[in-house]
C-alpha positions as CSV (number, residue, x, y, z in Angstrom):
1,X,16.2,-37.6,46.8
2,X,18.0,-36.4,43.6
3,X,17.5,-39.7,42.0
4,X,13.8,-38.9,42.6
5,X,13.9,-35.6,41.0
6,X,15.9,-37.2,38.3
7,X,13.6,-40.0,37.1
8,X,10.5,-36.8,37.6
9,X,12.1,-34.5,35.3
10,X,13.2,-37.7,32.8
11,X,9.3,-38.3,32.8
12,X,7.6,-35.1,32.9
13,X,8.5,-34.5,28.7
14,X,6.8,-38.2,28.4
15,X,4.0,-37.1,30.0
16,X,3.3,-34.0,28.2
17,X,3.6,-35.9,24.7
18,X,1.3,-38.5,26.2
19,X,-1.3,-35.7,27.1
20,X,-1.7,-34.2,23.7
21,X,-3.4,-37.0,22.1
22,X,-5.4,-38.0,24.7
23,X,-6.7,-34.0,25.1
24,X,-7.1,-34.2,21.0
25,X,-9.2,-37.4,21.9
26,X,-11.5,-35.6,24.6
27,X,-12.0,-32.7,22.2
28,X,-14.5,-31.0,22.4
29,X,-15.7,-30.9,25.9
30,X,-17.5,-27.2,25.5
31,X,-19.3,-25.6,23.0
32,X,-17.2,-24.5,20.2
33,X,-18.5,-20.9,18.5
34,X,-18.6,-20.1,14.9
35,X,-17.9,-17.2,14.2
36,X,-19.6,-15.5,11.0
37,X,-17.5,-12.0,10.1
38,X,-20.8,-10.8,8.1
39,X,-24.4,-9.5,9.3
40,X,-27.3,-12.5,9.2
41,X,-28.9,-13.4,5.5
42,X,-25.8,-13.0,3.4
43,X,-24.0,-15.8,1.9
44,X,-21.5,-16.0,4.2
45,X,-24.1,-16.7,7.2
46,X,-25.9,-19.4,4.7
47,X,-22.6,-21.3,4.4
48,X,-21.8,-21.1,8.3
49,X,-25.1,-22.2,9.6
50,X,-25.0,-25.1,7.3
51,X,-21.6,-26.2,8.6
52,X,-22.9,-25.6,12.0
53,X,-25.5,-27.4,11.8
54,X,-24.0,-30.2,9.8
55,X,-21.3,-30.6,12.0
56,X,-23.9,-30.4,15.3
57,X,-25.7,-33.5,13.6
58,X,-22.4,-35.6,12.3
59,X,-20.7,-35.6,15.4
60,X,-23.0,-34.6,18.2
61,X,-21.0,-31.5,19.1
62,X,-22.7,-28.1,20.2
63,X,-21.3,-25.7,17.7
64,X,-23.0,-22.4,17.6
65,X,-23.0,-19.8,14.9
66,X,-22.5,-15.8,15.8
67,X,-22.3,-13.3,13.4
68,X,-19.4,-10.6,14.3
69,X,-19.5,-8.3,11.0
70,X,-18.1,-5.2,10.8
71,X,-15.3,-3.3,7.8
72,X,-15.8,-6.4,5.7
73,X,-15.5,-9.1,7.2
74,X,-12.0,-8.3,9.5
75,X,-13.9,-7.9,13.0
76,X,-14.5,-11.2,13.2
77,X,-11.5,-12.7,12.1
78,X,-9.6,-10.1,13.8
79,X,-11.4,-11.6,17.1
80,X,-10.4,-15.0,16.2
81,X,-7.2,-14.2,15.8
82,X,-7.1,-13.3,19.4
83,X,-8.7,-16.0,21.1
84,X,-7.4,-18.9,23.1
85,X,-5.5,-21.1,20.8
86,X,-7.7,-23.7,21.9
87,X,-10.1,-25.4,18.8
88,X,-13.4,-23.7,20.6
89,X,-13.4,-20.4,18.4
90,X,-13.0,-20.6,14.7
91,X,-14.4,-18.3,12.0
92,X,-15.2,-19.1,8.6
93,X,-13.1,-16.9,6.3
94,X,-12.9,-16.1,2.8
95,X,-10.7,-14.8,0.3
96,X,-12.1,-10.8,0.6
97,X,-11.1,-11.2,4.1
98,X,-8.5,-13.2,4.0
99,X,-6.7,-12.3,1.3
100,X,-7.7,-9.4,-0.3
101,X,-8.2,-6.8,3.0
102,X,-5.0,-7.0,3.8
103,X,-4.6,-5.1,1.2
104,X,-6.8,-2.6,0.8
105,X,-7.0,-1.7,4.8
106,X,-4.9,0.8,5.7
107,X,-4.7,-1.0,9.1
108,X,-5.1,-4.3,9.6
109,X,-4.9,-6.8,12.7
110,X,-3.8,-9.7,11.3
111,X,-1.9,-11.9,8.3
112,X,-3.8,-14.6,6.8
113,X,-0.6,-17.0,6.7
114,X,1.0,-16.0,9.9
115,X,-2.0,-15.7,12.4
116,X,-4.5,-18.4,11.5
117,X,-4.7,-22.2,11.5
118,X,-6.4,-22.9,7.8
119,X,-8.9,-25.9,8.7
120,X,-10.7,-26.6,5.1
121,X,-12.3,-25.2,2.6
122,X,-15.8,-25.3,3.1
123,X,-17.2,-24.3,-0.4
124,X,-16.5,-22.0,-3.8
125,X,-18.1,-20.3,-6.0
126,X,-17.3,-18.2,-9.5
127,X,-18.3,-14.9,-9.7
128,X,-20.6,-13.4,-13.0
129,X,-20.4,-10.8,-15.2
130,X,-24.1,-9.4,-15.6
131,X,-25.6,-7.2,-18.3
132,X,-29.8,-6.1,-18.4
133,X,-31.9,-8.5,-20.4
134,X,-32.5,-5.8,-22.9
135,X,-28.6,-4.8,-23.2
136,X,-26.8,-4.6,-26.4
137,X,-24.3,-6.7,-25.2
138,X,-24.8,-10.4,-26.0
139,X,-21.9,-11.5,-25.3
140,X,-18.7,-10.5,-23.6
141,X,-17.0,-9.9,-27.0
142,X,-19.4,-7.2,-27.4
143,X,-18.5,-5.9,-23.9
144,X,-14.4,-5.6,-25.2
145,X,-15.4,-4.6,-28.6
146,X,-17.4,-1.8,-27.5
147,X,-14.6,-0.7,-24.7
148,X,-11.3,-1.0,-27.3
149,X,-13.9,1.6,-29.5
150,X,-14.5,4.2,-26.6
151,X,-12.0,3.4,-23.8
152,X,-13.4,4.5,-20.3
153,X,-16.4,4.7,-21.6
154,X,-18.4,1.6,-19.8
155,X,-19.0,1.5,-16.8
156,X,-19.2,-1.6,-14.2
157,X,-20.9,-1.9,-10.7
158,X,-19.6,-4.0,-8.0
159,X,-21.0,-4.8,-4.6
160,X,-17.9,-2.4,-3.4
161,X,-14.4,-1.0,-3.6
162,X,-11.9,-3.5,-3.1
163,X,-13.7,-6.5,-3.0
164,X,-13.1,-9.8,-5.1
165,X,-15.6,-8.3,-7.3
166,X,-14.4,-5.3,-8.0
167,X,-10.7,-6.8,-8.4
168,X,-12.3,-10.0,-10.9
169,X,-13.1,-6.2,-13.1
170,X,-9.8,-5.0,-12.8
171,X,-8.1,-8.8,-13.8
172,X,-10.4,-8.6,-17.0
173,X,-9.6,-5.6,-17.9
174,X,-5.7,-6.0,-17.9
175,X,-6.3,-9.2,-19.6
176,X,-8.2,-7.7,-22.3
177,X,-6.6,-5.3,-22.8
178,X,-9.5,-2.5,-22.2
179,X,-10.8,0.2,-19.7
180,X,-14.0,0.1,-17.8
181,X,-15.0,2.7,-15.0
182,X,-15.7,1.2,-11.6
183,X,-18.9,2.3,-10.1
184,X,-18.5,0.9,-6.3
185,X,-22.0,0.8,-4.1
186,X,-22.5,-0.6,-0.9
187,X,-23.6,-3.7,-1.4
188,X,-24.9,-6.1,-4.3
189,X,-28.6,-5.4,-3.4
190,X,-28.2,-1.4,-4.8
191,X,-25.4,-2.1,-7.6
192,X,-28.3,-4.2,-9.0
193,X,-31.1,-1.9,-8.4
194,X,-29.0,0.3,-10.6
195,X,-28.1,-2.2,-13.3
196,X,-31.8,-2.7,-13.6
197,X,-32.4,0.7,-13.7
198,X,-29.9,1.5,-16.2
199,X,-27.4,3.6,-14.4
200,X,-24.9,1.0,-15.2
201,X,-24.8,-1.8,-18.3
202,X,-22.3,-4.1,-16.4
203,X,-21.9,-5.6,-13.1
204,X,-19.4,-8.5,-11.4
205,X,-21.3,-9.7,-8.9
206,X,-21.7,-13.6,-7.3
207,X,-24.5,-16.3,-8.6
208,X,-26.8,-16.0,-5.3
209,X,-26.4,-12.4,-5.9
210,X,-27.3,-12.7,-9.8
211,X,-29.7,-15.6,-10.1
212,X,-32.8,-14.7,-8.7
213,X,-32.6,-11.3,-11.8
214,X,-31.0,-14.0,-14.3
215,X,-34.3,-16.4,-13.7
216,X,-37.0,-13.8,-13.7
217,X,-35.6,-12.9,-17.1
218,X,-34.1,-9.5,-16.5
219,X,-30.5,-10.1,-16.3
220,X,-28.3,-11.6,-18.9
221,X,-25.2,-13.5,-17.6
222,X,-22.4,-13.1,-20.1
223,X,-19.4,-15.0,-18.5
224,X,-18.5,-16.8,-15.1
225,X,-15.6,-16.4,-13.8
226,X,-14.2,-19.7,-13.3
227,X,-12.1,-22.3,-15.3
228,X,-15.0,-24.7,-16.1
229,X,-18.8,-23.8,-16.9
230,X,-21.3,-23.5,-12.9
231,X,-23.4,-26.6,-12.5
232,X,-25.5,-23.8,-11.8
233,X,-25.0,-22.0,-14.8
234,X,-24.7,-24.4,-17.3
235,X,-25.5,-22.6,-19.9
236,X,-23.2,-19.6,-19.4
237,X,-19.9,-19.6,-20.8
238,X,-16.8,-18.9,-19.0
239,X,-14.8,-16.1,-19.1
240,X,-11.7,-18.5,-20.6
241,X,-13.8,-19.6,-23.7
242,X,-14.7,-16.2,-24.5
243,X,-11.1,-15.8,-25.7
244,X,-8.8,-15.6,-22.1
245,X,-7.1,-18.4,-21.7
246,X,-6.5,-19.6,-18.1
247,X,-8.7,-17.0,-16.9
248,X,-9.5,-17.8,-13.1
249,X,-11.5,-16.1,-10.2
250,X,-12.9,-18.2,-7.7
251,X,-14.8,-16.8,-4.0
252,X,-14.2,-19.8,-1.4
253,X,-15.1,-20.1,2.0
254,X,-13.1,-21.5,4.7
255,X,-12.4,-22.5,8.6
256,X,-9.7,-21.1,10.5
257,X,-8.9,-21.2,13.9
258,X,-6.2,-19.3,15.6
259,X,-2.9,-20.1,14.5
260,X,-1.2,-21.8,17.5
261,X,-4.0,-24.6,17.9
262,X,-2.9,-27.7,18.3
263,X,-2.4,-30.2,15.2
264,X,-4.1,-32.5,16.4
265,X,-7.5,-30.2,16.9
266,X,-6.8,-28.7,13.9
267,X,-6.6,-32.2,11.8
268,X,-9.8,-33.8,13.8
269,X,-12.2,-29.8,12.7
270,X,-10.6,-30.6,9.3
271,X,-11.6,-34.6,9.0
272,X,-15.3,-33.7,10.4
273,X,-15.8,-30.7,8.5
274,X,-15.1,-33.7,4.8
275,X,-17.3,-35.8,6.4
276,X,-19.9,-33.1,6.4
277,X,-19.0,-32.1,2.9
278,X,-19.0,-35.7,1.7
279,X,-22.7,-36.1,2.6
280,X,-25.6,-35.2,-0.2
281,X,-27.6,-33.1,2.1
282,X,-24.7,-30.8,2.8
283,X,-23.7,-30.4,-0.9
284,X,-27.0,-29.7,-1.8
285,X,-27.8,-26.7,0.4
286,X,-24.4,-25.6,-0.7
287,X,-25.4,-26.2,-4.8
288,X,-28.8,-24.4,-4.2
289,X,-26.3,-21.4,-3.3
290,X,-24.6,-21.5,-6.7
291,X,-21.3,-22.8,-4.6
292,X,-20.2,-26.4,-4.6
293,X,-18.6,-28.2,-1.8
294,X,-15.1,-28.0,-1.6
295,X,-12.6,-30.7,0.6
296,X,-9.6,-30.3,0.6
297,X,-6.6,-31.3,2.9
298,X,-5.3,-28.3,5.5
299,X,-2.1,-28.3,3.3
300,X,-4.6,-27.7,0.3
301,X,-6.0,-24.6,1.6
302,X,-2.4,-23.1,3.2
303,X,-1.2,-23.4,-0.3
304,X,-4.6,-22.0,-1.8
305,X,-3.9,-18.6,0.5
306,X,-0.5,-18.5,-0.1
307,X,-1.2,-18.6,-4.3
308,X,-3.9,-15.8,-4.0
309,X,-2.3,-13.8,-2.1
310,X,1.1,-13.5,-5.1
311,X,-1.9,-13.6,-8.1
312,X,-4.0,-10.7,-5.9
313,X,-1.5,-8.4,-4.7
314,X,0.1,-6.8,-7.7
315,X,-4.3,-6.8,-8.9
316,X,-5.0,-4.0,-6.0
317,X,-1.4,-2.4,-6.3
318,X,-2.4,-2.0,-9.7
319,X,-6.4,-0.8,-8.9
320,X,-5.8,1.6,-6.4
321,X,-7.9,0.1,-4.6
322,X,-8.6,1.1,-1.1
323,X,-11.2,0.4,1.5
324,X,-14.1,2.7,2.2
């Protein structure tokens, strides 16, 4: 008898280890749910129906989309956090939510490197520094030269207080040397209503945002954001060549799942969710977005957090920044 119990607890530890893979292999046998921290018809929801749907078609899974928005962006997430650590509920994140709420939120339910799996990066994107068509400013030189002459004087919209955009404002300015006056609204969609309308020369704001003003001719870009020139801005220069050196904002969009999901789960979401991003279709519909498609390994995106969250925090230390 105790040579029985013996040999069953000798083999129960080989049993569990033998389990894991083969569970990994049988996954997914549900639905798995998407969730989408923003309302429908933003961004955001572009990006996660397309992986949803991409991922449906690759694999043959049933993954469905929900939007769960609400104090930008952290109900969702802060509902992923919670669920079963199990690969069937995974939100797509970015770095407002991620990264920069933390933050700015007084009170927050979770830490991006302590309670969530990171999957992949699904896409990124630079963010623009607008100006009206008819504006003085030509370029962003003229935007510095006017603000060293009357500092405090210009002022610049953003889609809302302590958002990327906002803080991509505040980075300039220290880097330049200068001081603009943040005009926060509540949303892209009546910060450029009001750069039209003159309230305000400037604005930070994304390409989806901009683009649709910048091709019906009544919004000059003056700089992106990011290290290298948009392939959907070609034409713009970056922020760098206007005279700041290493000069980098970048939005991305990511997976996450809750942080005690198994490895295995975790590696197979982050191998389909390449194989989706390999594929022309995919990158396209991300492109026609002003994003391009972004794989990287889950190490990758772990160190990705963990480097924005040290450039970012002393940013909104610095900003004052707080959420509305």
């Amino acid at each position: 008898m105790k040579m029985r119990y013996l040999l069953a607890g000798l083999l129960a530890p080989a049993a569990l280890v033998l389990a894991a893979p083969a569970a990994a292999q049988e996954y997914p046998v549900k639905p798995l749910r998407l969730v989408i921290p923003f309302p429908p018809g933003g961004g955001t929801d572009f990006l996660g129906r397309v992986v949803a749907k991409g991922l449906g078609e690759s694999t043959g899974w049933n993954v469905v989309p929900e939007n769960r928005a609400g104090a930008g962006g952290t109900v969702g997430l802060g509902s992923v956090m919670r669920a079963a650590p199990d690969g069937y509920e995974i939100a797509l994140g970015q770095i407002d939510n991620m990264v920069i709420a933390p933050e700015v939120y007084k009170e927050i339910a979770y830490d991006a490197t302590r309670d969530f799996a990171p999957i992949g990066i699904v896409a990124e994107t630079p963010l623009v520094i607008v100006t009206r068509a008819d504006s003085r400013f030509k370029t962003l030189k003229d935007v510095v030269d006017e603000a060293k002459r009357q500092p405090g004087a210009l002022n610049y919209a953003s889609p809302g207080a302590g958002t990327i955009t906002h803080l991509a404002g505040e980075l300039f300015q220290q880097v330049a040397g200068i001081k603009l006056e943040h005009v926060p609204y509540r949303g892209s969609g009546p910060a450029m209503a009001d750069l039209l309308g003159g309230q305000v020369p400037l604005m930070v704001t994304s390409i989806p945002s901009a683009n649709p003003q910048i091709q019906a001719g009544k919004v000059r870009p003056l700089a992106v954001t990011s290290p290298e020139r948009s392939p959907a801005m070609p034409d713009v220069p970056t922020v760098a060549e206007s005279g700041y050196k290493d000069f980098d904002v970048r939005v991305w969009y990511g997976l996450v799942a809750p942080a005690k999901t198994p490895q295995a789960v975790q590696e197979r979401l982050n191998t389909e969710l390449n194989r989706i991003l390999g594929q022309k279709e995919i990158q396209d519909a991300i492109a026609a977005q002003g994003a391009q498609a972004k794989p990287v390994t889950q190490a990758q995106f772990r160190q990705t957090i963990q480097d924005d969250i040290v450039k970012w925090k002393p940013v909104v230390k610095a900003s004052g920044a707080k959420a509305e």
